[in-house]
N, C-alpha and C positions, 0 to 999 in steps of 0.2 A: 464823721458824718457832719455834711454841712446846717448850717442853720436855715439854709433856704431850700426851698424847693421849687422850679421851674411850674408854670402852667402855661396854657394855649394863648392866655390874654397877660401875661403876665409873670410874679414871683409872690410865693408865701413868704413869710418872715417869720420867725418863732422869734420872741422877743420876751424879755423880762422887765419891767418896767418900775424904775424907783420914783414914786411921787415925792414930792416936796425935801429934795436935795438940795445939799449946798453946792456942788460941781455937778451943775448938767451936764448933759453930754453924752458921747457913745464913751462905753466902758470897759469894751472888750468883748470877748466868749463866757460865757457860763458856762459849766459840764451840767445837767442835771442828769436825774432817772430818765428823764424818755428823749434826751438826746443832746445837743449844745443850743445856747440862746445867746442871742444876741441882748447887752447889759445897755439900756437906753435910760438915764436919769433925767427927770426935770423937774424944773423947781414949781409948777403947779399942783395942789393939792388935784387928791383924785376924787372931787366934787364935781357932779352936774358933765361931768366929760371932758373935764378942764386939761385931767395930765392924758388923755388919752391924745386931744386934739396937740397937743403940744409934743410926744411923743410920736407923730406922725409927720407934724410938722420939721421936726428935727430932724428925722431918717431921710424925709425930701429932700431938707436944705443941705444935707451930707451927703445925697446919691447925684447933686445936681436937677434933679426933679422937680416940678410943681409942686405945690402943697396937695390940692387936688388927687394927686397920682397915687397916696398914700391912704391907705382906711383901715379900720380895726375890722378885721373878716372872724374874730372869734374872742374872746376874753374880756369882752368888755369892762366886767366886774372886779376880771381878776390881774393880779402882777404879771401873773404870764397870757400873751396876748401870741395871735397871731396875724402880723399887716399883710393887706393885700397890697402888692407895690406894682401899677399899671403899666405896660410898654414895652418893648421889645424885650425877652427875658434872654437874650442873650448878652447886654449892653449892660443890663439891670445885676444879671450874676457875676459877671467881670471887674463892674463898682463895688458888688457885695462882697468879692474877694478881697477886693484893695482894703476894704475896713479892717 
């Protein structure tokens, strides 16, 4: 099972989200209980919105996307989030594979 899932305006993203790392970055698959996630590290604490905005900012600048194009649609609080990622969700899943 993929980590994404297509919408009409777009792509979900199930993501797991390590705040304040030494190697940012995308980090592979995670298997969990309710399905596989995508492993997105960076190095801002998760204060005031800081690793969220930075974890959205990262998955853009790796899908080729605006920064913009990316939003937290669920998890705010928590490690495991899920991004809304804006645009043609054909172009959007095809990049998502290449990760």
């Amino acid at each position: 099972m993929a980590f994404w899932r297509a919408t009409a305006d777009g792509v979900l993203a199930a993501v797991k989200v390590q705040p304040k790392s030494r190697r940012p970055g995308l980090h592979g698959r995670a298997p969990t209980t309710d399905g596989e996630r995508l492993r997105i590290a960076v190095a801002e604490a998760a204060e005031d919105g800081r690793a969220n905005r930075a974890a959205c900012a990262l998955l853009a600048r790796a899908l080729g996307l605006p920064q913009g194009a990316v939003a937290v649609a669920s998890g705010a609080t928590s490690r495991d989030k899920t991004l809304r990622i804006a645009g043609d969700p054909a172009a959007i899943t095809a990049r998502l594979e290449a990760l």
